[in-house]
Structures are given as structure tokens and as C-alpha cells.
HTML snippet that shows the backbone in 3Dmol.js (N, CA, C, O; Angstrom):
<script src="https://3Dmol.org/build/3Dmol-min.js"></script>
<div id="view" style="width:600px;height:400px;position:relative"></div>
<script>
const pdb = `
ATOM      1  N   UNK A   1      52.833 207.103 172.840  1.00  0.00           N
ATOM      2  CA  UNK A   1      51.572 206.636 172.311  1.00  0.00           C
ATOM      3  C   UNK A   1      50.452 207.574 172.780  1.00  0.00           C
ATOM      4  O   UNK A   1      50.466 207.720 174.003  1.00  0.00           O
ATOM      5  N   UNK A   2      49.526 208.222 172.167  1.00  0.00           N
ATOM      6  CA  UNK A   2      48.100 208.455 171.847  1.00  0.00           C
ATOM      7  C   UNK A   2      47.679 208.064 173.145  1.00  0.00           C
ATOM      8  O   UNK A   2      47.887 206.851 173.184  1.00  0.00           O
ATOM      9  N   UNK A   3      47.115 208.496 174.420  1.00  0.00           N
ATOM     10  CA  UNK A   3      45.605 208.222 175.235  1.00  0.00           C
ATOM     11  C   UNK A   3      44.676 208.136 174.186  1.00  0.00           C
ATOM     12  O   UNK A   3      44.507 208.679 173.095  1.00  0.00           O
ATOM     13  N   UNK A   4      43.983 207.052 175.051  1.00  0.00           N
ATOM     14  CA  UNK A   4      42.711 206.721 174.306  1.00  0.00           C
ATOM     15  C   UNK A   4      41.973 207.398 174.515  1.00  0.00           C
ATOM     16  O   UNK A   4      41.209 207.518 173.557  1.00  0.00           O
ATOM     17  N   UNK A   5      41.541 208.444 175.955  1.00  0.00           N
ATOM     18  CA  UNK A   5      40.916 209.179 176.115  1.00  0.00           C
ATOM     19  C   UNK A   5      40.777 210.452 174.875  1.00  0.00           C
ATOM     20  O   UNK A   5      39.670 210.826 174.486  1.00  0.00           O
ATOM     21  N   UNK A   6      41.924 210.965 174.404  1.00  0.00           N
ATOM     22  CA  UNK A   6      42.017 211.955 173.716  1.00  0.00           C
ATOM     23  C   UNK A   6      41.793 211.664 172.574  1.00  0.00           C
ATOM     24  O   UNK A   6      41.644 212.624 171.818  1.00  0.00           O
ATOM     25  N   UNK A   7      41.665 210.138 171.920  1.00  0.00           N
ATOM     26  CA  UNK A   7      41.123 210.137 170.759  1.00  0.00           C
ATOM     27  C   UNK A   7      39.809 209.677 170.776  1.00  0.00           C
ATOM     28  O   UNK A   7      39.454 209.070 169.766  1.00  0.00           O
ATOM     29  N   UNK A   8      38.978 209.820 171.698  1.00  0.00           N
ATOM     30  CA  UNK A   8      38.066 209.617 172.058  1.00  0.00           C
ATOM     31  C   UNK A   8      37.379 211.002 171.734  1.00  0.00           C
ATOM     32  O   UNK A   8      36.691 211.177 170.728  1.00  0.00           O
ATOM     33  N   UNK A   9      37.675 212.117 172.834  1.00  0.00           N
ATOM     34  CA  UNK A   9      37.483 213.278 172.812  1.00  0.00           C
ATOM     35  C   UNK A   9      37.758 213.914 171.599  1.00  0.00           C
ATOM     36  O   UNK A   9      37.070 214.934 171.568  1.00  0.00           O
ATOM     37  N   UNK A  10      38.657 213.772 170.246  1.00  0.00           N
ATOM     38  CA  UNK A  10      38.821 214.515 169.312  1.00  0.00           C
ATOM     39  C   UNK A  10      37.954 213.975 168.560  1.00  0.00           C
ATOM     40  O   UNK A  10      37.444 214.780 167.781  1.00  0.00           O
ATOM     41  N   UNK A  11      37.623 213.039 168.490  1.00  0.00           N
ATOM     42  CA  UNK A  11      36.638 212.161 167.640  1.00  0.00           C
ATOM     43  C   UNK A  11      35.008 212.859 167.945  1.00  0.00           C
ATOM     44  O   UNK A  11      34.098 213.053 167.139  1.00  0.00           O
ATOM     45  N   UNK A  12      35.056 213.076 169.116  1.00  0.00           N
ATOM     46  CA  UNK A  12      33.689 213.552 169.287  1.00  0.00           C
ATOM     47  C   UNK A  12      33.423 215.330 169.127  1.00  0.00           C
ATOM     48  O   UNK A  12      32.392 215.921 168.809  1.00  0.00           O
ATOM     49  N   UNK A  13      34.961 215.944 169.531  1.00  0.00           N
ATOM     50  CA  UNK A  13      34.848 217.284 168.820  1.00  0.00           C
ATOM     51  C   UNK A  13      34.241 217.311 167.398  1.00  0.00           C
ATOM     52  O   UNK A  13      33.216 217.839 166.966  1.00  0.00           O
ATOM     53  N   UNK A  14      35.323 216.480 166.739  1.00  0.00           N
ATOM     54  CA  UNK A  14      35.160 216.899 164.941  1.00  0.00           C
ATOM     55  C   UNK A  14      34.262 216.556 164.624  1.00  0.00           C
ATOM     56  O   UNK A  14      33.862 217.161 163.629  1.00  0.00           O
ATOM     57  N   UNK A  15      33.255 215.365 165.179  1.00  0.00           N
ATOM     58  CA  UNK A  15      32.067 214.970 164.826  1.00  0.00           C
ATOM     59  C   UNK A  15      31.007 216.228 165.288  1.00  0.00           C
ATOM     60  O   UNK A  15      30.010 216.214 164.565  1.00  0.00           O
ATOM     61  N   UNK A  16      30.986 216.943 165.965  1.00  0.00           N
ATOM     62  CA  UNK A  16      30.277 217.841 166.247  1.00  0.00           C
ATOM     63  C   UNK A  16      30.405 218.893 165.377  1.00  0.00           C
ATOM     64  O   UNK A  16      29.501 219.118 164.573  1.00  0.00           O
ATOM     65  N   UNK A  17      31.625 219.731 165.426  1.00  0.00           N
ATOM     66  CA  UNK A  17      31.688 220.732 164.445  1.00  0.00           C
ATOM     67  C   UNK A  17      31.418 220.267 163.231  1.00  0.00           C
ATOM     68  O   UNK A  17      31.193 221.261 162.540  1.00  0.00           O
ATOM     69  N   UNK A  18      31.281 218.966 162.360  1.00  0.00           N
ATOM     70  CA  UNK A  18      31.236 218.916 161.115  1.00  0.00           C
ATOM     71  C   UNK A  18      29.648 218.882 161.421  1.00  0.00           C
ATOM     72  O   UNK A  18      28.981 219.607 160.685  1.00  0.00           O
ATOM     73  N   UNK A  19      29.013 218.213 162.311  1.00  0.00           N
ATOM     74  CA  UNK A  19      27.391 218.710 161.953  1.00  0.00           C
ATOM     75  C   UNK A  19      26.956 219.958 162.506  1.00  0.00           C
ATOM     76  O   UNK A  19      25.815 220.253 162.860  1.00  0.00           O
ATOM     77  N   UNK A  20      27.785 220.517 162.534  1.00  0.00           N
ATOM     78  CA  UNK A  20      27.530 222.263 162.466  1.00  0.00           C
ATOM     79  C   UNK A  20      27.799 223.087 161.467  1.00  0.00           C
ATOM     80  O   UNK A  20      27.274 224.152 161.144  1.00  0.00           O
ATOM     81  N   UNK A  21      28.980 222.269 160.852  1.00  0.00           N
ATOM     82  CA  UNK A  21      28.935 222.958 159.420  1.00  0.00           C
ATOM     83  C   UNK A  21      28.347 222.627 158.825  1.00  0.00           C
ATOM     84  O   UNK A  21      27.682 223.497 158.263  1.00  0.00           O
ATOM     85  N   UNK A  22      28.119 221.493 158.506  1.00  0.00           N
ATOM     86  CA  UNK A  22      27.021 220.723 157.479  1.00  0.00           C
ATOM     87  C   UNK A  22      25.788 221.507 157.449  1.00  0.00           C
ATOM     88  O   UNK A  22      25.464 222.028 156.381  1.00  0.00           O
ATOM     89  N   UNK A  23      24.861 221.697 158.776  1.00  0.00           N
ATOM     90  CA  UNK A  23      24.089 222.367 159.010  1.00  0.00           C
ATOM     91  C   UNK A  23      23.660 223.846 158.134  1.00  0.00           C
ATOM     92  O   UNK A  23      22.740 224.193 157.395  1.00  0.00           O
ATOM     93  N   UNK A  24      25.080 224.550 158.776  1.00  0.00           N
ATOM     94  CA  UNK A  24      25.251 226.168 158.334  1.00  0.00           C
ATOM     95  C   UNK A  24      25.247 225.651 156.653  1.00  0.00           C
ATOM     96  O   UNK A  24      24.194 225.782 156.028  1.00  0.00           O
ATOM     97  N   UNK A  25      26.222 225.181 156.100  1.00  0.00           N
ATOM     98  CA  UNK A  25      25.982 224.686 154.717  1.00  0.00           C
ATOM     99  C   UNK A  25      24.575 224.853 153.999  1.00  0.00           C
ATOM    100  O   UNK A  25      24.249 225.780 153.258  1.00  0.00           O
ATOM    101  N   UNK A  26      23.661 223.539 154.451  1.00  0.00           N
ATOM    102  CA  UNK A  26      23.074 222.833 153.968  1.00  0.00           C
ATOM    103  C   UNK A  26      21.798 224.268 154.070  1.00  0.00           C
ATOM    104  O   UNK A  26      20.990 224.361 153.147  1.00  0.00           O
ATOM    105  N   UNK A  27      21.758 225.093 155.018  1.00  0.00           N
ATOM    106  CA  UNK A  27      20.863 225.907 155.446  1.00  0.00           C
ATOM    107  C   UNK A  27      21.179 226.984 154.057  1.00  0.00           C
ATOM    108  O   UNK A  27      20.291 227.267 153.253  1.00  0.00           O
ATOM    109  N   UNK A  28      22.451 227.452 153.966  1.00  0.00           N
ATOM    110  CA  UNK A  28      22.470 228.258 153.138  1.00  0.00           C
ATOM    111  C   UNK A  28      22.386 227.666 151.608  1.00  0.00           C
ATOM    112  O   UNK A  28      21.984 228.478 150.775  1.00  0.00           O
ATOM    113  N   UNK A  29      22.572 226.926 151.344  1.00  0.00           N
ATOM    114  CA  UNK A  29      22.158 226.497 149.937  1.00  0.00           C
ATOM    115  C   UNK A  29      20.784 225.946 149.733  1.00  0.00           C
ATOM    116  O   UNK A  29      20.346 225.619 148.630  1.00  0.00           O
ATOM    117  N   UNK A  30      20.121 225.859 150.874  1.00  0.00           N
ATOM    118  CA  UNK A  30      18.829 225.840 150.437  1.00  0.00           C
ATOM    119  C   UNK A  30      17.898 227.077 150.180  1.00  0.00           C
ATOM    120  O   UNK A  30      16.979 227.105 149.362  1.00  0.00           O
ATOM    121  N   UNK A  31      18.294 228.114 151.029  1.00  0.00           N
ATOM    122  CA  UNK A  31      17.597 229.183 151.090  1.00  0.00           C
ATOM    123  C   UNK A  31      17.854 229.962 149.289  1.00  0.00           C
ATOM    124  O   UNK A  31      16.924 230.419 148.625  1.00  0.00           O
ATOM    125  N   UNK A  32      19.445 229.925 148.798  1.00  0.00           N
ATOM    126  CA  UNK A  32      19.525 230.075 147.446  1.00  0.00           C
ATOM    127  C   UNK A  32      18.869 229.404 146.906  1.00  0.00           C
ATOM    128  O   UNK A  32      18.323 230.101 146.050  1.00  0.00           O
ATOM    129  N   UNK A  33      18.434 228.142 146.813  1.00  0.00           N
ATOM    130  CA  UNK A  33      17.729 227.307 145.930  1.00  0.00           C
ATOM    131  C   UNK A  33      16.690 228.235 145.800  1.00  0.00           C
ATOM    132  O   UNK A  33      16.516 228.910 144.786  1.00  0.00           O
ATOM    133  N   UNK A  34      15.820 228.292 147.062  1.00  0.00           N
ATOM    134  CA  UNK A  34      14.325 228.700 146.934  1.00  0.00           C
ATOM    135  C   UNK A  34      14.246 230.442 146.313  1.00  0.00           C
ATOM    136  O   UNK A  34      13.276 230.897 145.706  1.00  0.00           O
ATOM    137  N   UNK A  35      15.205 231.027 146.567  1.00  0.00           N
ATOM    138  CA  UNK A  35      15.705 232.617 146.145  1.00  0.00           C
ATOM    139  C   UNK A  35      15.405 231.903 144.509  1.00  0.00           C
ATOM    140  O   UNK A  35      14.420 232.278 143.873  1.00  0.00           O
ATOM    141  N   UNK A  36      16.292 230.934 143.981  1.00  0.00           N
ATOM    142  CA  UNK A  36      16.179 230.796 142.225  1.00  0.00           C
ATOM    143  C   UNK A  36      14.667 230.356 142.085  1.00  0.00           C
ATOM    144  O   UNK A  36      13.742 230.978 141.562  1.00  0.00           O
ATOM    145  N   UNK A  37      14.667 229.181 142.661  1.00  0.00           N
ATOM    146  CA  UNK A  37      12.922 228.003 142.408  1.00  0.00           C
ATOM    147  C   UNK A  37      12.168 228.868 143.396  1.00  0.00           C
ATOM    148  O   UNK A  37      12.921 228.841 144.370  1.00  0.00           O
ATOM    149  N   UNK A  38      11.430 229.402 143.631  1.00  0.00           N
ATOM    150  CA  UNK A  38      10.324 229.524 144.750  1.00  0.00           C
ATOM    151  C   UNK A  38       9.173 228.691 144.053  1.00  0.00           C
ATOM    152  O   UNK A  38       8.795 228.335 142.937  1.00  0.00           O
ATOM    153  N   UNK A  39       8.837 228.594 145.442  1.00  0.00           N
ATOM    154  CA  UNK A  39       7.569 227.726 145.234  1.00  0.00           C
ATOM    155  C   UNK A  39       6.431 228.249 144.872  1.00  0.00           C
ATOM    156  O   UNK A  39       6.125 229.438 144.952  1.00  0.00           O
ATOM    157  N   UNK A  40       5.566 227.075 144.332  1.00  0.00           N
ATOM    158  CA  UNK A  40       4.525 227.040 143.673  1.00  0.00           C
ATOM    159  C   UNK A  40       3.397 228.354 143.987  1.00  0.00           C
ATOM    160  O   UNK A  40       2.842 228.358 145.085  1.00  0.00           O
ATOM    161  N   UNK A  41       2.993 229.785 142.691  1.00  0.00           N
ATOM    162  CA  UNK A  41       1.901 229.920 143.556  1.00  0.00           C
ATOM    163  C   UNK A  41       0.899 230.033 142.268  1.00  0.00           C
ATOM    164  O   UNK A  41       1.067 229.379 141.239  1.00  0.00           O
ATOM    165  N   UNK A  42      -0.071 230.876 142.459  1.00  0.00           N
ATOM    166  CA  UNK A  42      -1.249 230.544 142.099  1.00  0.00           C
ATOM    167  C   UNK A  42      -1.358 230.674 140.481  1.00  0.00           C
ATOM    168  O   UNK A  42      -2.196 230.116 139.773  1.00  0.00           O
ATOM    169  N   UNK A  43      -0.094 231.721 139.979  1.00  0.00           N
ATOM    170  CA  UNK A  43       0.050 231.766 138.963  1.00  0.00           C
ATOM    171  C   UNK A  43       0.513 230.519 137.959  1.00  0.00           C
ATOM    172  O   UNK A  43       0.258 230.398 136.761  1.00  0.00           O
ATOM    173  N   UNK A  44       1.083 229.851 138.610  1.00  0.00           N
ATOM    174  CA  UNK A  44       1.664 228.415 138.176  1.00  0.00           C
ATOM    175  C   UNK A  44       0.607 227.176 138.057  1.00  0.00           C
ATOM    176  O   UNK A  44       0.715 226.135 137.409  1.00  0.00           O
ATOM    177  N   UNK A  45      -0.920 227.839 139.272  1.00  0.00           N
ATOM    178  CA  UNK A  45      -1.416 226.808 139.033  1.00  0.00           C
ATOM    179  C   UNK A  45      -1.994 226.692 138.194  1.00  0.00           C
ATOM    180  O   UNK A  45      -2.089 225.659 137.531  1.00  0.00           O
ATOM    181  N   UNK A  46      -2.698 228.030 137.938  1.00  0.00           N
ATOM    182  CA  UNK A  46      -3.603 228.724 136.517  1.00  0.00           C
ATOM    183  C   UNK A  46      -2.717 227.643 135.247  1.00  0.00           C
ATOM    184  O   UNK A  46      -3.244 226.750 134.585  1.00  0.00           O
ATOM    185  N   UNK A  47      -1.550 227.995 135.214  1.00  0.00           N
ATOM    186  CA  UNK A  47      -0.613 227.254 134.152  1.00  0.00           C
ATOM    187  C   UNK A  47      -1.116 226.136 133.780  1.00  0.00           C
ATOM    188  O   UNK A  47      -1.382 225.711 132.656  1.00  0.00           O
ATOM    189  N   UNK A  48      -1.307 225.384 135.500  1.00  0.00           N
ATOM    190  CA  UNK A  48      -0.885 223.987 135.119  1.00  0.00           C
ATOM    191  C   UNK A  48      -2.336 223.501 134.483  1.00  0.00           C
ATOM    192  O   UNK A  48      -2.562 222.710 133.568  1.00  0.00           O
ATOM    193  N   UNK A  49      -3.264 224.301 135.344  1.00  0.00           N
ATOM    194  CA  UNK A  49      -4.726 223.393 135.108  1.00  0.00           C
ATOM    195  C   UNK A  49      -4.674 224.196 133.394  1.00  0.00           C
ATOM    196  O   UNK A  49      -4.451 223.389 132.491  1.00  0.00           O
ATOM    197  N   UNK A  50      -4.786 225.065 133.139  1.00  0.00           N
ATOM    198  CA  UNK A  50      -4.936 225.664 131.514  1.00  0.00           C
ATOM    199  C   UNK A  50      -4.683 224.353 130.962  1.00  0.00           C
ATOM    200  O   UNK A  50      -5.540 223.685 130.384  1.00  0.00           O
ATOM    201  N   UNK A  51      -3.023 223.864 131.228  1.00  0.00           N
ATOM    202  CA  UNK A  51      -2.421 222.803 130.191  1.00  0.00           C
ATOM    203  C   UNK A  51      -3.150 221.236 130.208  1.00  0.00           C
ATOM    204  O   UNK A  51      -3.119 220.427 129.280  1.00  0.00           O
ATOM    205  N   UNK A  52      -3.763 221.076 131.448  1.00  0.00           N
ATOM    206  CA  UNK A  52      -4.341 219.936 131.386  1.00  0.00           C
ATOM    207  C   UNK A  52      -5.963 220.220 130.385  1.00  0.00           C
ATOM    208  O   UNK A  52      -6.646 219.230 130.120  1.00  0.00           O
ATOM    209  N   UNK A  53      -6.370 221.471 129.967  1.00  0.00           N
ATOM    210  CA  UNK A  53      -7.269 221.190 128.790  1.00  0.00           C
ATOM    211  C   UNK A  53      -8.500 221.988 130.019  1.00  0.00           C
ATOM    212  O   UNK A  53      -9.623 222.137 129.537  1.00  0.00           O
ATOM    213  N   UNK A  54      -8.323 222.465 131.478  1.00  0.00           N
ATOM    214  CA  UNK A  54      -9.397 222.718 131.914  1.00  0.00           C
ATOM    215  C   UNK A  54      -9.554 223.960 131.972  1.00  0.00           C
ATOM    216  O   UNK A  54      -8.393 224.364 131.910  1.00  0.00           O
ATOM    217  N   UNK A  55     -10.457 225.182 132.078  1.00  0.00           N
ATOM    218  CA  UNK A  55     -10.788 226.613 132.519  1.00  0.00           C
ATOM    219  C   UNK A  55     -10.289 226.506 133.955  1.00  0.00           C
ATOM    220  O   UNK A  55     -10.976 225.650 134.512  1.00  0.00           O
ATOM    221  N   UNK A  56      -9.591 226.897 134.596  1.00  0.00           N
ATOM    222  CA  UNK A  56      -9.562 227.349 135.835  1.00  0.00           C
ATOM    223  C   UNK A  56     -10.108 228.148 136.659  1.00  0.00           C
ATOM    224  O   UNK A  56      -9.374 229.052 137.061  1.00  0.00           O
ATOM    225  N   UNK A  57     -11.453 228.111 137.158  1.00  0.00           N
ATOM    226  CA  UNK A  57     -11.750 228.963 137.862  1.00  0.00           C
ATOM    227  C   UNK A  57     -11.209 229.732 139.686  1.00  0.00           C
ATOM    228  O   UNK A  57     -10.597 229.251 140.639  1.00  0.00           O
ATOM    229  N   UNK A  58     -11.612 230.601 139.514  1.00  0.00           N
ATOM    230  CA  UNK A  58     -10.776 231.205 141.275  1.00  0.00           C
ATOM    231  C   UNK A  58     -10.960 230.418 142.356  1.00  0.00           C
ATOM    232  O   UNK A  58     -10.123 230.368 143.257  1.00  0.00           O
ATOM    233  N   UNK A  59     -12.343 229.563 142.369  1.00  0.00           N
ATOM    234  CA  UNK A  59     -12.319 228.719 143.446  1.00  0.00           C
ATOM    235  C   UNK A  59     -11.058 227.297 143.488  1.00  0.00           C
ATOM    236  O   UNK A  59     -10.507 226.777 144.458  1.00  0.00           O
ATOM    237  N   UNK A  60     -10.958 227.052 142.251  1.00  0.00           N
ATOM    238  CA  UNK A  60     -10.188 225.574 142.133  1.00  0.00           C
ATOM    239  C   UNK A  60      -8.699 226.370 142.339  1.00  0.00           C
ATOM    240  O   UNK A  60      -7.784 225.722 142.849  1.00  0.00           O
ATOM    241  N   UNK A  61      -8.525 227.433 142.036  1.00  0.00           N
ATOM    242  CA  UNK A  61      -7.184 228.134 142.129  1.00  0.00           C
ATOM    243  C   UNK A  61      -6.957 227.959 143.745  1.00  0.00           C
ATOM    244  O   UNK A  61      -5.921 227.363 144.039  1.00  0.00           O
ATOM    245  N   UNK A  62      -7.784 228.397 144.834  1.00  0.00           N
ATOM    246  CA  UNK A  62      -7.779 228.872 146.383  1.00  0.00           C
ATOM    247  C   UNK A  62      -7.917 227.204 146.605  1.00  0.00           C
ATOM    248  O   UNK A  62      -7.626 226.908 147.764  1.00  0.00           O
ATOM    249  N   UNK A  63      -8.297 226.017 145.757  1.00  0.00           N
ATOM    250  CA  UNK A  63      -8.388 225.207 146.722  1.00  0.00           C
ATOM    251  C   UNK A  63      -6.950 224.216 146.307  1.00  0.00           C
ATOM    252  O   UNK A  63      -6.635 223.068 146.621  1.00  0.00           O
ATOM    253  N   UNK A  64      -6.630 224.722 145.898  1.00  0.00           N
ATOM    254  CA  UNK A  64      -5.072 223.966 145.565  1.00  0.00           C
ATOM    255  C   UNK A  64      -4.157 224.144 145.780  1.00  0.00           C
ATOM    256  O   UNK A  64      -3.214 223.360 145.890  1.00  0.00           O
ATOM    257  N   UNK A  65      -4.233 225.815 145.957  1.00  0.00           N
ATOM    258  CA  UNK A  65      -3.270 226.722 147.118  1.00  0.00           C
ATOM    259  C   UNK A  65      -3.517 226.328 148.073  1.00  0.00           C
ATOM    260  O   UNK A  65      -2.529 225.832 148.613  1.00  0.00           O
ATOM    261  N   UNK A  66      -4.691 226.250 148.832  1.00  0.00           N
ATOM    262  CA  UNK A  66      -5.132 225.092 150.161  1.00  0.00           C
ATOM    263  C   UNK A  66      -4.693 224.221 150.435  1.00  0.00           C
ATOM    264  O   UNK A  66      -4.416 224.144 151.632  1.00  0.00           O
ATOM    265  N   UNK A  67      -4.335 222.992 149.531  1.00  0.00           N
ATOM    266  CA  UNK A  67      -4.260 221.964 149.958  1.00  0.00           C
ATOM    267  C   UNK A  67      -2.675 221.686 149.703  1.00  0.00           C
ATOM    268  O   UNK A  67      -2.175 220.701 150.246  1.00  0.00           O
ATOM    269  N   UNK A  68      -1.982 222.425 148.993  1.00  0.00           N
ATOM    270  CA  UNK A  68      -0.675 222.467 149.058  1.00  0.00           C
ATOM    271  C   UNK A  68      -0.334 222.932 150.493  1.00  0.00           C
ATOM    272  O   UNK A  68       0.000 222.192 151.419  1.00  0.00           O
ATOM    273  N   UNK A  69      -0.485 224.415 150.532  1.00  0.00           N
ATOM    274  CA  UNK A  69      -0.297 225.416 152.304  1.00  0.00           C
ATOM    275  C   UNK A  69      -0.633 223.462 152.912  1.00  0.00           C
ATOM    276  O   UNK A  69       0.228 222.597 153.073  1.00  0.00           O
ATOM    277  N   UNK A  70      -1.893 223.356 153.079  1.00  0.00           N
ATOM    278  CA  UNK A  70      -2.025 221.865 153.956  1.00  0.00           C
ATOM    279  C   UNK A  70      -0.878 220.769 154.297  1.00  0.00           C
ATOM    280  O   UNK A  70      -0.350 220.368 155.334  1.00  0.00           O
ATOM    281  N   UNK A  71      -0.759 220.498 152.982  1.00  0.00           N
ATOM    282  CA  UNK A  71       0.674 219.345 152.895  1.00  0.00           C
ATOM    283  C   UNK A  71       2.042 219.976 153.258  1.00  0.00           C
ATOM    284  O   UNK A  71       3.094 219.340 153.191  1.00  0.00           O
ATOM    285  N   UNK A  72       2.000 220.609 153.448  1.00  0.00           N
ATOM    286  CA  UNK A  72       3.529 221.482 153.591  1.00  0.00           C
ATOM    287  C   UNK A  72       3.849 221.351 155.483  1.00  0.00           C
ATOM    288  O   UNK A  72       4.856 221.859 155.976  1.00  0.00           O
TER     289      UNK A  72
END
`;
const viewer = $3Dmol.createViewer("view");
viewer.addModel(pdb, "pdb");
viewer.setStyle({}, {cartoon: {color: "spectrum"}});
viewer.zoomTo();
viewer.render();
</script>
């Protein structure tokens, strides 16, 4: 029969290495994500305000880039 000790101890190995892979994983498929999507910049915002019907001027451009950089 199995020590309990040792299934104790393997239990807490594999639990470790899997949040190390998970990790390494999760790290590298995000960084591809952002390589395809990058985020928002100023050119996108020009976009967005155009489509809502407004002129965009350079100040409303820097303050939305602002307040995004902010929330982040």
C-alpha cells in the first residue's frame, strides 16, 4: 500500500508544476494575442470619435489616450 505521506507530497509536486505551466502558457498566448490585437491608439480613437458624428480635435485625442494610459 501507498504512504500517505507520498501521496501527499506528489499531490503537491503536480499541483505546483501545473501552475507553472499554466503560467508559462497563459503568458505566452497572451503576448501573441496582443502581437495580433494591440491596443488601442490614437489612430483608432480618431476612428471612433469620426463615427460617433464628432470632429476630433488633438486635444480630445491626448485626453483619451490619458485616461485610458490612467485606467490601465
Amino acid at each position: 500500500m501507498v504512504d500517505l505521506w507520498l501521496v501527499i507530497v506528489l499531490s503537491v509536486v503536480a499541483l505546483i508544476v501545473g501552475l507553472i505551466v499554466g503560467f508559462v502558457l497563459s503568458r505566452r498566448y497572451f503576448k501573441k494575442y496582443l502581437e495580433k490585437n494591440p491596443p488601442i491608439n490614437e489612430k483608432m480613437v480618431r476612428a471612433m470619435l469620426s463615427q460617433m458624428g464628432r470632429k476630433p480635435s488633438e486635444k480630445q485625442v491626448r485626453q483619451v489616450m490619458a485616461s485610458m494610459k490612467q485606467n490601465q
